[in-house]
C-alpha positions as MATLAB code, in Angstrom:
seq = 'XXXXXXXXXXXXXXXXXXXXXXXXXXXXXXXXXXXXXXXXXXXXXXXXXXXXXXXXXXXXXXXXXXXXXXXXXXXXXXXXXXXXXXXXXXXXXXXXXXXXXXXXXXXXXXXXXXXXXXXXXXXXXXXXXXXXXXXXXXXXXXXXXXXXXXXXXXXXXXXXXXXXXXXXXXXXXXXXXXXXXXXXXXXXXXXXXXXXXXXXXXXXXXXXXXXXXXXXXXXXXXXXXXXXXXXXXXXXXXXXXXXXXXXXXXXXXXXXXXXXXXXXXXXXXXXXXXXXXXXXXXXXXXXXXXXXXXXXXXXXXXXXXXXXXXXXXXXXXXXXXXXXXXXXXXXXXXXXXXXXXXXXXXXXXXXXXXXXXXXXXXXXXXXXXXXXXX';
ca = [
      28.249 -116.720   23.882;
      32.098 -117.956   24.486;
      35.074 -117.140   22.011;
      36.468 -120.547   23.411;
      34.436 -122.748   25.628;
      35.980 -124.542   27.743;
      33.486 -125.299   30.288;
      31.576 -127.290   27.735;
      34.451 -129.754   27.248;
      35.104 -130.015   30.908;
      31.754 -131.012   31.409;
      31.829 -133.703   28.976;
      34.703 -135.104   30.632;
      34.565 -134.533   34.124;
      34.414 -137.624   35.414;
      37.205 -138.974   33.739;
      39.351 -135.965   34.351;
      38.539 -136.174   37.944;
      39.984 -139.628   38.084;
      42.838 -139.210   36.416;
      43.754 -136.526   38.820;
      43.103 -138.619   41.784;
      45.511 -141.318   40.428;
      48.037 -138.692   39.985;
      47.303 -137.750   43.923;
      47.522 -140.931   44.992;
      50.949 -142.524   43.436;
      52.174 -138.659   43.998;
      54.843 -138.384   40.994;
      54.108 -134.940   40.320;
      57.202 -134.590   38.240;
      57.412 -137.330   35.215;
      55.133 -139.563   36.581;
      54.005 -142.277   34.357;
      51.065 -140.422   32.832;
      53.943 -138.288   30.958;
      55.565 -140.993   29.141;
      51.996 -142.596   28.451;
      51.032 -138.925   26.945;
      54.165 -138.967   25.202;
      53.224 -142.710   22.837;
      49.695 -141.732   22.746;
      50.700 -138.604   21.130;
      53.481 -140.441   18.881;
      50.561 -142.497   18.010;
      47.959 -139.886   17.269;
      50.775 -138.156   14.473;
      51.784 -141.044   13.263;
      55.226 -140.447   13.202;
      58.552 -139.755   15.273;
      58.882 -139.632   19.248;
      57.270 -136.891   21.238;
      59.080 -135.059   23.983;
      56.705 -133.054   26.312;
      57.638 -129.954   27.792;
      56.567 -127.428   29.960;
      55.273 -125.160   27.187;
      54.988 -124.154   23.340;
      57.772 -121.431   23.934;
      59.816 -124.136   25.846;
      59.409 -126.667   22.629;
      60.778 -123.935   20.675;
      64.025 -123.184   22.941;
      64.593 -127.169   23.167;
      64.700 -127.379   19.556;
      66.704 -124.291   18.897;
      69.266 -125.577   21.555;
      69.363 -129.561   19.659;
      69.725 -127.587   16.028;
      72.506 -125.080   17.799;
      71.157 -121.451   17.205;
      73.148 -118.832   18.734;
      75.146 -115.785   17.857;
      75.820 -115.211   14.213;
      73.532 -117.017   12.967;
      69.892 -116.035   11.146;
      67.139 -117.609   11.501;
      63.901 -116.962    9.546;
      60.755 -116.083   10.730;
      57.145 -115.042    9.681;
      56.386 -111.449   11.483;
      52.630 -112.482   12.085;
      52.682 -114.448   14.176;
      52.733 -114.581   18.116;
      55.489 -113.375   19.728;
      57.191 -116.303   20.953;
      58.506 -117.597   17.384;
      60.956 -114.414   17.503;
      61.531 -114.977   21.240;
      63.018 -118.468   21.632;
      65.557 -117.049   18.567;
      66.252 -114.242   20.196;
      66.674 -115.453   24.097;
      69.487 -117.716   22.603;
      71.649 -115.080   21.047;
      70.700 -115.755   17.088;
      68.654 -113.424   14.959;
      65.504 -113.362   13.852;
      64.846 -112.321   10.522;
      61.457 -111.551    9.526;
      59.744 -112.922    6.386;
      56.316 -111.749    5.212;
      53.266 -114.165    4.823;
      51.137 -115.590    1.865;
      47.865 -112.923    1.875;
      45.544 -116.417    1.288;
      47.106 -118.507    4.334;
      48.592 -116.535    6.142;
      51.623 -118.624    6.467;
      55.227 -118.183    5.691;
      55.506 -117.130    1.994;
      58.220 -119.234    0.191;
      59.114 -116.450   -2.368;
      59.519 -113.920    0.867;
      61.904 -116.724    2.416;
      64.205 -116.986   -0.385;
      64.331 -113.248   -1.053;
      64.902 -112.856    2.610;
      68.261 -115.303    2.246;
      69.506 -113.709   -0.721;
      69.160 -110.402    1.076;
      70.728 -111.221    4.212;
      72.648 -108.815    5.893;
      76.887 -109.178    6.236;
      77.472 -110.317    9.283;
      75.108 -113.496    9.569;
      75.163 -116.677    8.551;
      72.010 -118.331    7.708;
      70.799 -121.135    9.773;
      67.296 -122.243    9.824;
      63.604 -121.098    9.329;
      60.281 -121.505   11.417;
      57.194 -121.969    9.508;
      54.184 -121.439   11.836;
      50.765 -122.896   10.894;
      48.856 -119.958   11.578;
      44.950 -120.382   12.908;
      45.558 -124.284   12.716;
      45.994 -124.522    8.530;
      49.181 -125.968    8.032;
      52.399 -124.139    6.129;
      53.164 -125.113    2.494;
      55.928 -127.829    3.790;
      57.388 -128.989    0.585;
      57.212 -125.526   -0.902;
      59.379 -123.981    2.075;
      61.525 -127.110    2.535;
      62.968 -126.805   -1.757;
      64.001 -123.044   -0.653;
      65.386 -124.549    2.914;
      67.576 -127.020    0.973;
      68.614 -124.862   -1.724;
      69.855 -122.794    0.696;
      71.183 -124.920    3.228;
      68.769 -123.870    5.981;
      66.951 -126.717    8.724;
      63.351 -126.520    9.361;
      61.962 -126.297   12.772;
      57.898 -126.030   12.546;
      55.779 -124.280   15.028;
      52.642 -126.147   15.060;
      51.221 -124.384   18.236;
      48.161 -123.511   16.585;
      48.445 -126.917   13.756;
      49.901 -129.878   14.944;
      46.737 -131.749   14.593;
      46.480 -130.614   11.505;
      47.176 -133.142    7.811;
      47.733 -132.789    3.947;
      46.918 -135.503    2.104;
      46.084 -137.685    5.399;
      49.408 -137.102    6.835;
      49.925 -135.099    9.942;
      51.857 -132.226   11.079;
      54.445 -133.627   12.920;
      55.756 -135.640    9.657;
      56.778 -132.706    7.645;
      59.376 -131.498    9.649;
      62.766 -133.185   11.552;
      61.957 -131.347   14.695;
      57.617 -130.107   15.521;
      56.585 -127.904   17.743;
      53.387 -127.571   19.440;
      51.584 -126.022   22.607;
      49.085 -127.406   24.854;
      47.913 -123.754   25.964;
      44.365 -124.114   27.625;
      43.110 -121.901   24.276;
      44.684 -124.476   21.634;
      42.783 -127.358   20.453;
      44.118 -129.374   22.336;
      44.862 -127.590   25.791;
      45.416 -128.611   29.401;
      44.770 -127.038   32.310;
      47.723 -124.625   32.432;
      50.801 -124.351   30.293;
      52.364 -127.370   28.253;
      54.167 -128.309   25.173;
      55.833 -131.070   23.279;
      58.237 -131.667   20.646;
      57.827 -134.293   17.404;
      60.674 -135.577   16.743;
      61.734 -137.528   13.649;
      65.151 -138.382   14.287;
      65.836 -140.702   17.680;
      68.995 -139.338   18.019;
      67.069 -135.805   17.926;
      64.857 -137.176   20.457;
      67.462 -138.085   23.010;
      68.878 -134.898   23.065;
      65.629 -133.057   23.676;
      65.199 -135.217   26.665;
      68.710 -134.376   27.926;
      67.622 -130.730   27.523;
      64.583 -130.646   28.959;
      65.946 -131.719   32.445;
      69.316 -129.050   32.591;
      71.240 -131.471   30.037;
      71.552 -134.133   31.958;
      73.546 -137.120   31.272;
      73.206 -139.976   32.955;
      71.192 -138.087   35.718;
      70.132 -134.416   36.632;
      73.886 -134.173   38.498;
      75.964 -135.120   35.286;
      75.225 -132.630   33.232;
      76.398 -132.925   29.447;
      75.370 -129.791   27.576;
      73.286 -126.615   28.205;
      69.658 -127.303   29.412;
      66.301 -126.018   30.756;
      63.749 -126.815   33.255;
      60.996 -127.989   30.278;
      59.427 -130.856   31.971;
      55.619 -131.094   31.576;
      54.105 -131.710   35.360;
      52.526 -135.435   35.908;
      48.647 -133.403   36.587;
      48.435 -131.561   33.203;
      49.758 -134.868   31.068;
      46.589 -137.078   32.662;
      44.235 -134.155   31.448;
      45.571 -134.008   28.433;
      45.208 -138.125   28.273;
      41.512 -137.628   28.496;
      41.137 -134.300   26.227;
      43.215 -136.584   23.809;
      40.063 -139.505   23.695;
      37.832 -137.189   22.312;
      39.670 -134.877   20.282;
      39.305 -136.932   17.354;
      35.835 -135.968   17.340;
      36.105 -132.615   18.227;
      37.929 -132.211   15.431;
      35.203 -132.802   13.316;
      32.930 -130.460   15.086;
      35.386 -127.692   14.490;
      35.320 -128.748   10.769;
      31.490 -128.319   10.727;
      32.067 -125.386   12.152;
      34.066 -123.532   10.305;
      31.443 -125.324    6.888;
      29.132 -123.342    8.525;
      31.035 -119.821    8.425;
      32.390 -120.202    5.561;
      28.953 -121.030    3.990;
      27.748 -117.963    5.193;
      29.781 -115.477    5.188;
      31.941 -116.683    1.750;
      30.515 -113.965   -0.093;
      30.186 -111.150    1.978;
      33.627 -111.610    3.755;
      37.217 -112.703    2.846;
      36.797 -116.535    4.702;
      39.927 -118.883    4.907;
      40.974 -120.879    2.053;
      41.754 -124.303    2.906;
      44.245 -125.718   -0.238;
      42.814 -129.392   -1.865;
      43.913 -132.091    0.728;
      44.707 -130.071    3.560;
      42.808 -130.488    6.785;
      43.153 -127.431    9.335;
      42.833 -128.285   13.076;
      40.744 -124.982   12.960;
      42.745 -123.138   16.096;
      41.009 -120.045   14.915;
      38.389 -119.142   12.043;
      39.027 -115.790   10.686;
      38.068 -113.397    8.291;
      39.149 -110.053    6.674;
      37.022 -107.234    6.834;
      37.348 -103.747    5.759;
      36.635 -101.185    8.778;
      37.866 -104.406   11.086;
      37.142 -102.396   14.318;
      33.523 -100.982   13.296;
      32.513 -104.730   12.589;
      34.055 -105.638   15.645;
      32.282 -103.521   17.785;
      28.839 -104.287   16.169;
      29.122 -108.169   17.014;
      30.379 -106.886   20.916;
      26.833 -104.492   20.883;
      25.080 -108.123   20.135;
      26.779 -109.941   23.066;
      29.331 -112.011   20.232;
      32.716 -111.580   21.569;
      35.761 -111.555   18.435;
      39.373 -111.655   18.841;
      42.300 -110.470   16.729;
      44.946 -112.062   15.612;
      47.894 -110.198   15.810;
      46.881 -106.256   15.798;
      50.789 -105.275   15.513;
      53.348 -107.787   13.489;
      56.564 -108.437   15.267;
      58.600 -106.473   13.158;
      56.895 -103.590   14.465;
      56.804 -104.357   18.143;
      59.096 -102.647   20.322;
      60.984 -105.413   21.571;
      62.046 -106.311   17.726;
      62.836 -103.013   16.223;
      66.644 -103.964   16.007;
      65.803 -107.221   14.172;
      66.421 -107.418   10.634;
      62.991 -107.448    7.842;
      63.270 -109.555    4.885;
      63.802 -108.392    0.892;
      60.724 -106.999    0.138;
      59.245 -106.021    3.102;
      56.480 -106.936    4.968;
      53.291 -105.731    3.262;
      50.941 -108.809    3.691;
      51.846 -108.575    7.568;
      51.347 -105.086    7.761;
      47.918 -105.518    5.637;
      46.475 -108.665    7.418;
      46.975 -107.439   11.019;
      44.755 -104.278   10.049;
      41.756 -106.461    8.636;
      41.930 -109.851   10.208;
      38.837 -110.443   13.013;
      38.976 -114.100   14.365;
      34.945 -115.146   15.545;
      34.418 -118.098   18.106;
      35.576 -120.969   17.317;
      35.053 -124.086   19.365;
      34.093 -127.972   18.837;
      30.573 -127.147   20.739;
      29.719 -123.624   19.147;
      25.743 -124.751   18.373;
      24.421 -123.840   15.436;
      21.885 -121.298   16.865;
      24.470 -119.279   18.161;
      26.643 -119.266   15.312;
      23.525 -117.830   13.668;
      23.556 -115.330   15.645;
      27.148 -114.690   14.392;
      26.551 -114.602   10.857;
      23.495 -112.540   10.681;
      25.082 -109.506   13.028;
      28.138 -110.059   10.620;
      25.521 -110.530    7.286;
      23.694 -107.114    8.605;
      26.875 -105.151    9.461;
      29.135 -105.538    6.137;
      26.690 -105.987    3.696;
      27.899 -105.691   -0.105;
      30.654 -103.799    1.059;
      32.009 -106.247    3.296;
      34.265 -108.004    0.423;
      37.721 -105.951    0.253;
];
């Protein structure tokens, strides 16, 4: 049994993969051939909203659109500390601060009572600039809940969608709830390529511009007139005409994750703490996961029976090494520190059968028992 299986998608859509590499090989743009730009409207398309910018990855998306909102020395800028790594990072690689916030225990998302606390608290010193929600395991962050404590206090939103941008509430995608979207094409994520890429949603076309002028070094009116401070973000011609193809079906495999995460949540719901998805919210379903009591005892009885688990994240940033000089929000970070010792993420996948995810739910059914529900 796969966590993630990739090999089943590939096979579904070889042959069309296959050619769109051999165009690629044949007109030889590796770098912003046309398959880019045409990834970039079907994309635009697919949210609904905005102008995408691709990039080279979901930590490169985040840079761009710290560098187009400013972030730098002096000034604060709110983050959730469960979360993967590079949230903190692209703050911190551009000289601002990352200030943690502590998550909702149902969601796992940014909690908008942590956020404001976290502003009032601020330390002297800082001035506060902005705040990343993250929409953890695909389910998106409370948007208009975080956004009335952003402009009461003067903050801009940047989302990291890595895991969500697929995701909708109330039939509108993420992508349309924030100025500037991030998102990661990471072979793992729902919608992955075939090595690292990202992209930007942005709202604003004035927004949009400058992300392009970032991506390649700030360039002006070409790569030698350089205007303001860049990267090398540019997502390579091969992975945007995989991504072209994984983007045909991934309508439907959306679905299929929704039926299967129906079919964990029916059985499991009351043995196990399963996600709660809020009334008119669609998750893209990046991860299904659960909280368990005894996480690692559970863990090992679904490895005995050949199902392999994952968890997501074992140690909260505010608590790895690398962020120990980082400020923690007013109030601490109990709900972090809680989740990341109980949360056990199961495979997950749009072609995870229904025999196999049997399998799954009886080890789990057998293992926790009436004790399994903290």
């Amino acid at each position: 049994m796969q966590f993630i299986d990739l090999a089943a998608q590939q096979e579904r859509i070889r042959p069309e993969v296959d050619a769109a590499l051999a165009r690629v090989l044949d007109h030889g743009r590796y770098i912003m051939g046309p398959e880019v730009a045409e990834l970039e409207g079907a994309l635009a398309e697919f949210v609904g909203a905005g102008e995408v910018v691709s990039c080279a990855s979901g930590t490169d998306a985040l840079v761009m659109a710290l560098l187009v909102r400013g972030a730098g020395p002096g000034r604060a800028v709110f983050v959730p500390s469960f979360t993967f790594a590079a949230t903190a990072e692209a703050v911190a690689l551009l000289g601002a601060t990352p200030v943690f916030v502590d998550i909702d225990p149902v969601t796992y998302n940014l909690d908008p009572a942590s956020l404001d606390a976290a502003v009032r608290g601020l330390p002297d010193g800082l001035t506060a600039a902005g705040v990343i929600p993250v929409d953890l395991f695909g389910l998106p962050a409370d948007y208009a809940a975080l956004g009335a404590v952003a402009e009461q206090h003067g903050l801009w939103v940047v989302a990291d969608a890595a895991q969500g941008v697929w995701a909708a509430v109330d039939g509108v995608r993420v992508g349309s709830f924030a100025p500037l979207t991030t998102t990661s094409f990471f072979p793992a994520k729902p919608l992955g390529c075939y090595g690292d890429g990202g992209a930007v949603v942005a709202l604003d076309p004035d927004d949009a511009a400058v992300l392009r002028s970032v991506r390649v070094h700030g360039s002006g009116s070409d790569k030698y007139d350089n205007v303001r401070l860049g990267i090398n973000g540019r997502l390579d011609t091969l992975q945007a005409a995989v991504l072209l193809q994984k983007l045909a079906i991934f309508a439907d495999e959306l679905d299929r994750r929704d039926l299967v995460a129906r079919r964990y949540t029916d059985g499991l719901a009351d043995l196990a703490t399963t996600p709660v998805v809020p009334d008119g919210v669609r998750s893209a379903w990046a991860q299904y996961t659960i909280r368990v009591p005894e996480r690692d005892g559970v863990a090992k009885a679904l490895a005995d029976a050949g199902v392999p688990t994952a968890v997501y994240y074992p140690l909260p940033l505010h608590r790895q090494q690398a962020y120990a000089g980082y400020p923690v929000g007013a109030g601490g970070m109990a709900e972090s520190d809680r989740a990341a010792d109980e949360v056990l993420s199961l495979p997950m996948h749009p072609y995870l059968d229904g025999d196999d995810q049997g399998v799954v739910i009886d080890v789990l059914r057998s293992c926790l028992g009436e004790a399994g529900r903290p």
